[in-house]
Backbone as JSON, one array per atom type, in Angstrom:
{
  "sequence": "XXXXXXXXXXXXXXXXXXXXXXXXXXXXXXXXXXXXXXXXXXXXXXXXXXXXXXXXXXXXXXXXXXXXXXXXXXXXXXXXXXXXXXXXXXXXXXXXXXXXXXXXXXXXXXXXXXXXXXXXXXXXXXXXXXXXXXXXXXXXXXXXXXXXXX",
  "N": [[-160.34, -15.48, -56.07], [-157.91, -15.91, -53.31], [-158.87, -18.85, -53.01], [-159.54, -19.7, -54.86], [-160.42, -22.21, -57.34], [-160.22, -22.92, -60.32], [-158.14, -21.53, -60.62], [-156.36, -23.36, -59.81], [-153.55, -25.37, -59.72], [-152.62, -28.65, -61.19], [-151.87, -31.84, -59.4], [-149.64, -32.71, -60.65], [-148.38, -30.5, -61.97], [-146.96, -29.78, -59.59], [-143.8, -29.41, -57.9], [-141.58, -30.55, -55.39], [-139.65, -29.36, -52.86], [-138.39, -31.26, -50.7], [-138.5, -31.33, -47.05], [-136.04, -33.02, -46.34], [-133.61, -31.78, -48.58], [-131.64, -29.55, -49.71], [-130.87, -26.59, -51.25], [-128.75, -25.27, -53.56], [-128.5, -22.8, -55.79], [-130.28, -21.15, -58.73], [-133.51, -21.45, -58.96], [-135.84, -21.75, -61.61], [-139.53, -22.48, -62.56], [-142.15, -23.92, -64.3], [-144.61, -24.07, -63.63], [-145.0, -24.55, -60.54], [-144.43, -24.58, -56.92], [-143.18, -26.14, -54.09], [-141.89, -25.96, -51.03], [-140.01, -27.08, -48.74], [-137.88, -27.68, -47.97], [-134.17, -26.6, -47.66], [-133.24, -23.65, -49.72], [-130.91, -21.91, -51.73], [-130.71, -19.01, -52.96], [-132.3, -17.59, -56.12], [-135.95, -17.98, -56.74], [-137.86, -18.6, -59.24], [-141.49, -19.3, -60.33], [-144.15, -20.05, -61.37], [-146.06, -20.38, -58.86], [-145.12, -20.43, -55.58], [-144.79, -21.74, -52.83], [-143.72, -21.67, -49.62], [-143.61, -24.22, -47.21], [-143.72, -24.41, -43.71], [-141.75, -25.45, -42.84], [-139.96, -24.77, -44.38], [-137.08, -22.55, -46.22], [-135.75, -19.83, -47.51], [-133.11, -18.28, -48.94], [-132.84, -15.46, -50.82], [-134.33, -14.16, -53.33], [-137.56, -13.99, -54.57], [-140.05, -14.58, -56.72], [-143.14, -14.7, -58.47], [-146.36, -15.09, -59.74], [-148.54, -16.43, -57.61], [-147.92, -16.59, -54.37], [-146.99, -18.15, -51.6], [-146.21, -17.61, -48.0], [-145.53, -19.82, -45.17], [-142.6, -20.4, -43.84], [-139.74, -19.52, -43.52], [-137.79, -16.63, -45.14], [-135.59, -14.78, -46.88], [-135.0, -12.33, -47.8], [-136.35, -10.92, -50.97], [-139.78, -10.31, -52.2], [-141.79, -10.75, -55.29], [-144.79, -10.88, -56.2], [-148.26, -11.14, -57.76], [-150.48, -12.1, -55.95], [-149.99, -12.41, -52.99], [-149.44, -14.17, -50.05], [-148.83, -14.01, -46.17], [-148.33, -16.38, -44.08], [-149.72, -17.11, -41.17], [-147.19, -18.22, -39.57], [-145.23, -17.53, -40.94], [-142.09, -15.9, -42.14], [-140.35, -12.73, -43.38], [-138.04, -11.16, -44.22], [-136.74, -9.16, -45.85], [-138.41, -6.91, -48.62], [-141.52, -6.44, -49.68], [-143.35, -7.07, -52.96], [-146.68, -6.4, -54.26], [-149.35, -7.23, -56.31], [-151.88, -7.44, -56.9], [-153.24, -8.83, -54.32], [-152.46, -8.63, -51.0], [-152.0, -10.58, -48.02], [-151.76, -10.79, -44.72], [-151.5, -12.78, -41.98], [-152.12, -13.09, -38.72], [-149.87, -13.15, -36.44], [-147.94, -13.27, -38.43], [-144.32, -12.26, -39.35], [-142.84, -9.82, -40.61], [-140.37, -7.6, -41.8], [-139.01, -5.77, -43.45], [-140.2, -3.33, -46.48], [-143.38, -2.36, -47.55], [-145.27, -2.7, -51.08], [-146.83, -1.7, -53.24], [-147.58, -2.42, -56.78], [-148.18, -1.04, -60.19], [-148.02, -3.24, -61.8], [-150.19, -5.84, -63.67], [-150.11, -8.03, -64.86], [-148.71, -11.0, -65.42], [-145.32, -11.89, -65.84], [-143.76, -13.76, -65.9], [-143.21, -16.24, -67.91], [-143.07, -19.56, -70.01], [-141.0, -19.17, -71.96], [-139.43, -17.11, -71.07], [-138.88, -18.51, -68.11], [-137.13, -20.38, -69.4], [-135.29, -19.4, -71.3], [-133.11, -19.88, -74.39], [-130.03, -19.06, -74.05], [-127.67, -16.99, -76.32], [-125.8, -18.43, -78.98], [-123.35, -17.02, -79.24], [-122.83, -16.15, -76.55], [-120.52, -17.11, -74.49], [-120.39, -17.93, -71.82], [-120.78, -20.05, -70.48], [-118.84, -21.86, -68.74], [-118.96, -19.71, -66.37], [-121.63, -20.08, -65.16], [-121.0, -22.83, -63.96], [-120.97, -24.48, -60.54], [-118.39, -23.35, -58.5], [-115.27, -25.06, -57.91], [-114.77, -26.8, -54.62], [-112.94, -28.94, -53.34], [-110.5, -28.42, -54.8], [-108.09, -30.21, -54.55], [-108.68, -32.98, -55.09], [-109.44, -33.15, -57.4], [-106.9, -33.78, -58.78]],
  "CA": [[-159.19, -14.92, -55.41], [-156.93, -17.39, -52.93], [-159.42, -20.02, -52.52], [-160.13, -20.1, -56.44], [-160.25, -23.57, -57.6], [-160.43, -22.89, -61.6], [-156.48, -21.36, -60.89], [-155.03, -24.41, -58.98], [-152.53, -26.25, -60.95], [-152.64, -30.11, -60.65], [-150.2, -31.94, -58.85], [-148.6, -32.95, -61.79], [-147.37, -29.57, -62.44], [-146.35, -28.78, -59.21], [-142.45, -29.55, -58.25], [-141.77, -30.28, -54.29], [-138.2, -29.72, -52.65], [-138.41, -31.55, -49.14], [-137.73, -31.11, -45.67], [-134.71, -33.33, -46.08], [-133.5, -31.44, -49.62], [-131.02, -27.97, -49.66], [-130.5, -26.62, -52.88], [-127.71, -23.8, -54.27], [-128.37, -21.99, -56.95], [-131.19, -20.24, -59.11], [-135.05, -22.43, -59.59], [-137.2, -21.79, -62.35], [-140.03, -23.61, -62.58], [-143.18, -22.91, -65.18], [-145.33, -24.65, -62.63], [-145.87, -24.97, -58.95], [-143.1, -25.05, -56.52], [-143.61, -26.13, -52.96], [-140.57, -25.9, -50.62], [-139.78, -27.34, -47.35], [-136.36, -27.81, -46.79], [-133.38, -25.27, -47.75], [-132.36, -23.37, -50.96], [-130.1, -20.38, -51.09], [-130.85, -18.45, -54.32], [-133.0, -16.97, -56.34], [-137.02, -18.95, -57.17], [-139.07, -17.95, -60.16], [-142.53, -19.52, -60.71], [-145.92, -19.79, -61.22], [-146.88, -20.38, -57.95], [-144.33, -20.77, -54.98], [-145.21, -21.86, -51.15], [-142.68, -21.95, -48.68], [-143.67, -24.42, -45.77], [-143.67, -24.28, -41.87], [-140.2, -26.07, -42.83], [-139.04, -24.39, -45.45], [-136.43, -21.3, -46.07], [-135.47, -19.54, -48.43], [-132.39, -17.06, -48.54], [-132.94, -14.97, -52.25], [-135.43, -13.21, -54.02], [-138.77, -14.72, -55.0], [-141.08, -14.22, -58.15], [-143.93, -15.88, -58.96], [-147.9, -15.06, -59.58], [-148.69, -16.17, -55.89], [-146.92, -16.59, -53.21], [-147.73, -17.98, -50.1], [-144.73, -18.11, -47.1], [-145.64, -19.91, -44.49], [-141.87, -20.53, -43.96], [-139.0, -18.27, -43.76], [-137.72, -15.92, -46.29], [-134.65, -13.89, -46.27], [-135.17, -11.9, -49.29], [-137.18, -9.4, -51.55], [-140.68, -10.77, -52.47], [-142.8, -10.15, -55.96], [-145.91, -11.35, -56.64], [-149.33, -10.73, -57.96], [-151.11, -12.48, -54.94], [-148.87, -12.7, -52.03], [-149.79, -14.83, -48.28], [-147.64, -14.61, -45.26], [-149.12, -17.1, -43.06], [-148.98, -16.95, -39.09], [-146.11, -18.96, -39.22], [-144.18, -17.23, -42.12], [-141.36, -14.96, -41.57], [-140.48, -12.67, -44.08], [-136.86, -10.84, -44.14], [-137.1, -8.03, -46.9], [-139.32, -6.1, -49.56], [-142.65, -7.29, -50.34], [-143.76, -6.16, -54.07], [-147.55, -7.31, -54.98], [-149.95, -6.43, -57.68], [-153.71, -7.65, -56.6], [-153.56, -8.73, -53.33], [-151.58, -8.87, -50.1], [-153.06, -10.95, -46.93], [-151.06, -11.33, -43.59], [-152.12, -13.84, -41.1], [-152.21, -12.96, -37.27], [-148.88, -14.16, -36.02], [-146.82, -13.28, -39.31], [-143.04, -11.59, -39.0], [-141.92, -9.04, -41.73], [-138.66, -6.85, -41.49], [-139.23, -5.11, -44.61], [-141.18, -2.26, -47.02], [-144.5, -3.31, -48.52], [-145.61, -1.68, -51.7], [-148.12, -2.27, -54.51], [-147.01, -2.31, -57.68], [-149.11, -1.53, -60.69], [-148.05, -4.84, -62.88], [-151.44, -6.44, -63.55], [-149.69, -9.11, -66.16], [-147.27, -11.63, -64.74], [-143.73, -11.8, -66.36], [-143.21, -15.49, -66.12], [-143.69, -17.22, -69.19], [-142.7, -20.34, -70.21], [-139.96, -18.14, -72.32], [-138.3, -16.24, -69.68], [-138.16, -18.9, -67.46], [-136.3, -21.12, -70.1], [-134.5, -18.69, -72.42], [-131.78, -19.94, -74.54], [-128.32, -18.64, -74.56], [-127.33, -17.15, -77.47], [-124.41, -19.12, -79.08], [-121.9, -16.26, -79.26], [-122.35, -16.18, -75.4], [-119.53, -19.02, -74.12], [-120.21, -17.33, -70.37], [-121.32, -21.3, -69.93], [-118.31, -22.17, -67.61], [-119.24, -18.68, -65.7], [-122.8, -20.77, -64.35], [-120.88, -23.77, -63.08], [-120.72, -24.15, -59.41], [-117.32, -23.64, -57.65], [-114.95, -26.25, -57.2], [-114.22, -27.0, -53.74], [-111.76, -29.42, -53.05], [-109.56, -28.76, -56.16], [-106.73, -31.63, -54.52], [-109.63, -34.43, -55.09], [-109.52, -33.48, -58.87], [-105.63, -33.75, -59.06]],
  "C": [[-158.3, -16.04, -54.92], [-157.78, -18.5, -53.29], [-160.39, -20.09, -54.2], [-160.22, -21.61, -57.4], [-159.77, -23.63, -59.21], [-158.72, -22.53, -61.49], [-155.69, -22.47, -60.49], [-154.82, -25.29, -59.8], [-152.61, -27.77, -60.72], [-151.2, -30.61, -60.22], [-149.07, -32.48, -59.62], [-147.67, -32.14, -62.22], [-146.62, -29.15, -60.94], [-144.67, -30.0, -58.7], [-142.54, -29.66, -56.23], [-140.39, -30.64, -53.72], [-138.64, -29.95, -50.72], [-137.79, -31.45, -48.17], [-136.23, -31.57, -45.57], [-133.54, -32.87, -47.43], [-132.97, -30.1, -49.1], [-130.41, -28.28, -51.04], [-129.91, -25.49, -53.4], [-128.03, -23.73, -55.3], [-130.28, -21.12, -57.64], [-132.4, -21.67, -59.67], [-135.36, -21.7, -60.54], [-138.08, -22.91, -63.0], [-141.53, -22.4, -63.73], [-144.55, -23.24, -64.83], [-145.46, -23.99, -61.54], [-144.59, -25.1, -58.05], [-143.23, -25.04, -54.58], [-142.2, -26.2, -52.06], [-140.27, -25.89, -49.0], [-139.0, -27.4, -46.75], [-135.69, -26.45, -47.04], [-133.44, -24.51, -49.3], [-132.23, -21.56, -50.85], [-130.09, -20.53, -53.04], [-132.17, -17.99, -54.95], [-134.04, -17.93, -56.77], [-138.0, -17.99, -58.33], [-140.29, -18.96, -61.04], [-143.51, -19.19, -60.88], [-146.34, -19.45, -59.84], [-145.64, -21.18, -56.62], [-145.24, -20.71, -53.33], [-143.98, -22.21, -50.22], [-143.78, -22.39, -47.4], [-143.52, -24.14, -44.52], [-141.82, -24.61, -41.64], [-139.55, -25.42, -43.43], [-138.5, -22.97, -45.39], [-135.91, -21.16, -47.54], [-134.69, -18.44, -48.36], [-132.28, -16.69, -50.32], [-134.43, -14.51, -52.45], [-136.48, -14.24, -54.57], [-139.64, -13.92, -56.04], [-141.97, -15.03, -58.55], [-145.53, -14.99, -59.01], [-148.57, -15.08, -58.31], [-148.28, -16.99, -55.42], [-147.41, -17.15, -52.05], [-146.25, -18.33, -48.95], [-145.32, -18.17, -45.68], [-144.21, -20.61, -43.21], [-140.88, -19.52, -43.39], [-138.32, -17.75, -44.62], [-136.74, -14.94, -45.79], [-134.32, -13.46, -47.74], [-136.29, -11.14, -49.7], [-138.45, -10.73, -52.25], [-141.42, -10.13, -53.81], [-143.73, -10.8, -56.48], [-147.18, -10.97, -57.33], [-150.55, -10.89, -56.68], [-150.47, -12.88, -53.69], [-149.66, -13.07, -50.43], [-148.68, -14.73, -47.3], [-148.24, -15.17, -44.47], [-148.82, -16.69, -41.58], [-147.7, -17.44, -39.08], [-145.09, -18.38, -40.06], [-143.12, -15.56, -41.29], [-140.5, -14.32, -42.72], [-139.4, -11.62, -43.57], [-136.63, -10.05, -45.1], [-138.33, -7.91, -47.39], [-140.22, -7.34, -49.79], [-143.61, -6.01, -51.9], [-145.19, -6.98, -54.2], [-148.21, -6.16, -55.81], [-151.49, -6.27, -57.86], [-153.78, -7.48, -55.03], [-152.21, -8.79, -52.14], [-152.37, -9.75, -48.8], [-151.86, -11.54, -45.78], [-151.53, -11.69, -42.57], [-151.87, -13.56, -39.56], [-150.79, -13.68, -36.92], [-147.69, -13.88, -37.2], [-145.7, -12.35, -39.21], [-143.02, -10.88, -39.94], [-141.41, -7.74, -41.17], [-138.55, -6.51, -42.76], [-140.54, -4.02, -45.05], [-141.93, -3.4, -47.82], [-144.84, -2.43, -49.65], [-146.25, -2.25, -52.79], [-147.81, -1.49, -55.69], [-147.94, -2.23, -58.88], [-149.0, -2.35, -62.24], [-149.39, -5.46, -62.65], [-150.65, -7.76, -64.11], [-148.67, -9.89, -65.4], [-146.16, -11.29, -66.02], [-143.25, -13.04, -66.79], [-144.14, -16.22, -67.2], [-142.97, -18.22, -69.19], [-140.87, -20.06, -71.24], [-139.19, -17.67, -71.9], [-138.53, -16.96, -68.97], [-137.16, -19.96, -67.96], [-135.72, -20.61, -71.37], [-133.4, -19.12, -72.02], [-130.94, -19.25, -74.46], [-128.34, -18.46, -75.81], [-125.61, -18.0, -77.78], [-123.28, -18.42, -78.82], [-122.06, -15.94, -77.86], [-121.58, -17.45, -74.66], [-119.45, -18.47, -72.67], [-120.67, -18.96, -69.84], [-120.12, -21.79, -68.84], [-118.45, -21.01, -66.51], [-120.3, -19.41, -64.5], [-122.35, -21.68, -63.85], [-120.32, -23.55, -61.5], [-118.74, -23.96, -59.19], [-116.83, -25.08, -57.37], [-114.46, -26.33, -55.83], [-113.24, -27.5, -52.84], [-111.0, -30.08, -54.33], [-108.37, -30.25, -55.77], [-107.6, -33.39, -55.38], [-109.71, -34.61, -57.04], [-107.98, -33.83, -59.09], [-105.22, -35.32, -59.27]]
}
């Protein structure tokens, strides 16, 4: 279950955005994704942890979950943690387990979903574009201070 050793990924695969790190836009990772500082948008991995530090404003997807963090957003997992310390700001979807820690916040519906199979493949989290879609200037950020390009 949590404390399975044969599932834990090495630290090679996993990916770690730090305390001093804020990050706009959409993650996917086909790994491990640990997260301490900011990012506003949506995260889809293997295996996501939001720190004591870390926040997250968007929707989360991943196999399991653990938020010991805060979370301002819809949750889906297969194995989902909210630690004592985690604070959890919408929907929680899981599929095996759920486990909330003495001390944990949620401001949302919980509900068990019956997906056994994850979703995240190496495929769907890195599907090409087809060519006849040119929506590619659509994904670039906003410019902000158009005078600085002039």
């Amino acid at each position: 279950m949590f404390g399975d050793k044969k599932n834990k990924l090495k630290d090679s695969e996993r990916s770690l955005i730090s305390e001093t790190v804020s990050i706009e836009g959409t993650i996917n990772s086909s790994g491990a994704i640990d997260v301490a500082g900011l990012v506003k948008g949506p995260v889809f991995s293997k295996e996501i942890i939001i720190r004591e530090t870390g926040s997250i404003t968007g929707t989360i997807e991943g196999d399991h979950v653990e938020i010991h963090g805060h979370l301002d957003g819809k949750v889906s997992g297969q194995d989902v943690v909210i630690g004592s310390t985690g604070t959890v700001k919408g929907d929680i979807e899981f599929g095996n387990n759920l486990k909330t820690e003495n001390g944990a916040d949620i401001d949302g519906y919980i509900k068990k979903t019956n997906k056994s199979k994850s979703t995240l493949t190496g495929d769907f989290l890195f599907k090409k574009k087809d060519k006849k879609d040119n929506s590619d200037q659509d994904d670039r950020p906003e410019v902000v201070n158009k005078e600085a390009l002039a």
